[in-house]
C-alpha positions in Angstrom: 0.0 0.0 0.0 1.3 3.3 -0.9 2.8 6.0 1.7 0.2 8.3 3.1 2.6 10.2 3.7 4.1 10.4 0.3 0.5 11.0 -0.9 0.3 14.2 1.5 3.3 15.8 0.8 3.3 14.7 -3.0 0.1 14.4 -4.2 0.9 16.0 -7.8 3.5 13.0 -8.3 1.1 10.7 -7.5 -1.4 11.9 -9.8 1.6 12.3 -12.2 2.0 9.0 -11.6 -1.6 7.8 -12.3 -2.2 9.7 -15.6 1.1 7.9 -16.8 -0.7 4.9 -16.0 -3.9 5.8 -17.8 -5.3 5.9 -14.0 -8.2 8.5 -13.3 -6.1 10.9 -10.8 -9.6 11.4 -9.2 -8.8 9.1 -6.2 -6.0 10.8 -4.7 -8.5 14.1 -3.3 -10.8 11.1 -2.7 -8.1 9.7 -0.3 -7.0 13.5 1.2 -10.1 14.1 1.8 -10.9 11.2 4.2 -7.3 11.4 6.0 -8.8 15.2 6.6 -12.1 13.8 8.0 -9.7 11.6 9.6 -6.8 13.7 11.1 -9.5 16.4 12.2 -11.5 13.8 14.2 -8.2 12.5 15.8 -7.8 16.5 16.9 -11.0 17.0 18.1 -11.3 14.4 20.4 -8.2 15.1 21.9 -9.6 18.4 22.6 -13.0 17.2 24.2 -11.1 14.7 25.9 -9.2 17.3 27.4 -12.5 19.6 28.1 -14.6 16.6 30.0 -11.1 16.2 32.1 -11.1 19.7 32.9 -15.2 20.0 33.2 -14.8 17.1 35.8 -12.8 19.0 37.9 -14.8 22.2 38.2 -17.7 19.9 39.1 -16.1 18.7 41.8 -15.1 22.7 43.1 -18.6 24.1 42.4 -20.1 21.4 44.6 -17.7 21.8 46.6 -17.4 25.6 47.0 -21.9 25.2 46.9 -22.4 26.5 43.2 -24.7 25.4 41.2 -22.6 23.2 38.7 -26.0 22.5 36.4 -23.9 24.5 33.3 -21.3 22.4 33.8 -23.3 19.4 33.5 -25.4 19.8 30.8 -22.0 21.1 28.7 -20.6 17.9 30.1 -23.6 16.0 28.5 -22.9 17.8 24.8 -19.4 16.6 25.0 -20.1 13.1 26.0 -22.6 12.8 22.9 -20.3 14.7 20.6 -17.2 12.5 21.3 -19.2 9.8 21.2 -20.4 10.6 17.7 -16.8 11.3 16.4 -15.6 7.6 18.1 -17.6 6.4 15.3 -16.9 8.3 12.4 -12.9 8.8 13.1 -12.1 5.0 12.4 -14.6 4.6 10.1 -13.0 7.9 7.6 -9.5 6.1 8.6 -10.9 2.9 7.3 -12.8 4.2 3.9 -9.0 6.1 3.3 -7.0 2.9 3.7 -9.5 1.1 1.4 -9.0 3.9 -1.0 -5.5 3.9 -0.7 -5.1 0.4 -1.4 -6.4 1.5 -5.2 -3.4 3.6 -6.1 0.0 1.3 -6.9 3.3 2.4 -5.7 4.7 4.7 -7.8 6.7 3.4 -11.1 10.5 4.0 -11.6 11.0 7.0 -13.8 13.2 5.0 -16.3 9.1 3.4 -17.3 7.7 4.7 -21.3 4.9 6.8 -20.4 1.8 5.7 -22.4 0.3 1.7 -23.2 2.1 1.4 -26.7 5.5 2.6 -25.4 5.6 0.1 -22.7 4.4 -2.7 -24.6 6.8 -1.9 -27.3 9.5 -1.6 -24.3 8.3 -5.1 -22.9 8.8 -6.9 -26.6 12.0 -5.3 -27.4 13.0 -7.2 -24.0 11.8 -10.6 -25.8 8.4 -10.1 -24.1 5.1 -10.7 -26.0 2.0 -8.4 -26.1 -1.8 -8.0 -27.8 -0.9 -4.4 -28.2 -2.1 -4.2 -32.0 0.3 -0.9 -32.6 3.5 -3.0 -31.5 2.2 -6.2 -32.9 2.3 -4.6 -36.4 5.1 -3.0 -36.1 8.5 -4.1 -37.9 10.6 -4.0 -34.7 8.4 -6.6 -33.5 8.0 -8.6 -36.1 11.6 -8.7 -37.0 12.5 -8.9 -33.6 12.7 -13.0 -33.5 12.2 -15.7 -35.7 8.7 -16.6 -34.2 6.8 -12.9 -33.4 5.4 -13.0 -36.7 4.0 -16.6 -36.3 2.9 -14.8 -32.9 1.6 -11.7 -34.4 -0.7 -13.7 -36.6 -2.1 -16.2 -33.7 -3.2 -13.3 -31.8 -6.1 -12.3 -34.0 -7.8 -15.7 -33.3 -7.2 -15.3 -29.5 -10.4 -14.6 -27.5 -9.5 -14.4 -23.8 -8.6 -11.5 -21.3 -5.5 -10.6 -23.6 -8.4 -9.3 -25.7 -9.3 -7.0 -23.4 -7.9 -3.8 -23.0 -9.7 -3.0 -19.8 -8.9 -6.4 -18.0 -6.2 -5.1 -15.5 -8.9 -3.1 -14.4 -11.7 -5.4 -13.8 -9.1 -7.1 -12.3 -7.7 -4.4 -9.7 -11.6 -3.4 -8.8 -12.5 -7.3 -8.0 -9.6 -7.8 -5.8 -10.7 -4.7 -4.2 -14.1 -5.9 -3.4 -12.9 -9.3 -2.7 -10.2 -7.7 -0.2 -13.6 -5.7 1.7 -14.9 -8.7 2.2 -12.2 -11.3 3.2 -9.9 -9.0 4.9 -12.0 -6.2 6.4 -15.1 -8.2 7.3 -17.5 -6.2 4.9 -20.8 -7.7 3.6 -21.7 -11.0 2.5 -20.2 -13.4 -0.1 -23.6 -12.9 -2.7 -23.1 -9.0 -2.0 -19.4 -8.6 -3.0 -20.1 -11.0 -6.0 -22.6 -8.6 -6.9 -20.6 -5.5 -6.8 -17.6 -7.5 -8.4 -20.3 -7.8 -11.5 -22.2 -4.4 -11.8 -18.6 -2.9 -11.5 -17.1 -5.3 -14.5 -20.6 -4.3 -16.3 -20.0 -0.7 -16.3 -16.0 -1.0 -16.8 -16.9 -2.5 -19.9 -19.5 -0.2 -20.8 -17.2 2.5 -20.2 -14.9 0.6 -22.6 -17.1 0.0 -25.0 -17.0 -3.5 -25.2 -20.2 -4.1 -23.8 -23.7 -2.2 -24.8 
């Protein structure tokens, strides 16, 4: 899982980093914005903490002294329900962040081609094959060894994830769902399968491969 750190201090690199991947940048404010929710909470409560200590205390002198200690109380009573509120919603923005943060990859070594066709045409030239159809039917793959054109050819009869442009993708998202559900204790099995589905439905809407 990627830094939060990094992603506060850096966040332009990371969503450098995600547009080089042909990544929606999107999620990185999606992820400050939480750790804010997050952070925030974390300070508040520390200072209510700090205010029921206090509020205890001058209790215990108005009684004491025979004041009336009724203000005291009832501000007492606001900070109880108030910290008791944000008890809730502090892990919960930590946990939605982490989930979120689990999304974005580590960040790639600059010496990676920016752009799909210049890394597949980077991975063959290192002997590596691809269903790119730019560097398929290029020369400098084809000449490259004795068998990519032999290889070149097959792939036009191949009709599995290779053909799919958008697989990593559906791939990342149902690993994220399945991750909710095995890891953090989210849902039910019939749910997550669910939302693995409608969210491979609309990726391949959005790709067009699907009407």
């Amino acid at each position: 899982m990627l830094d939060i750190k990094l992603l506060r201090e850096t966040p332009d690199v990371v969503r450098a980093d995600l547009r080089k991947r042909g990544r929606d940048p999107a999620v990185v404010e999606q992820v400050l914005a939480r750790d804010a929710v997050w952070r925030d909470g974390l300070k508040r409560m520390e200072e209510l903490r700090a205010e029921r200590n206090r509020s205890g205390k001058l209790v215990a002198e108005a009684k004491k002294a025979g004041q009336d200690a009724k203000p005291v109380l009832e501000r007492m009573s606001q900070v109880a329900a108030e910290l008791k509120a944000l008890e809730t919603a502090v892990p919960l923005a930590e946990k939605e962040r982490d989930m979120l943060l689990r999304t974005i990859p580590n960040l790639m070594h600059p010496s990676v081609p920016v752009g799909k066709d210049d890394t597949q045409k980077k991975w063959a030239e290192l002997g590596g094959y691809t269903c790119n159809n730019a560097v398929l039917s290029s020369p400098e793959f084809l000449e490259n060894t004795p068998y990519n054109k032999a290889f070149a050819e097959s792939m036009g009869f191949v009709k599995d994830f290779w053909a799919v442009p958008v697989y990593g993708e559906m791939m990342q998202t149902g690993q994220a769902e399945l991750n909710k559900f095995i890891v953090e204790g989210e849902g039910t099995a019939q749910g997550t399968l669910d939302n693995i589905a409608k969210t491979h439905e609309d990726i391949l809407k959005k790709g067009g491969l699907l009407k």
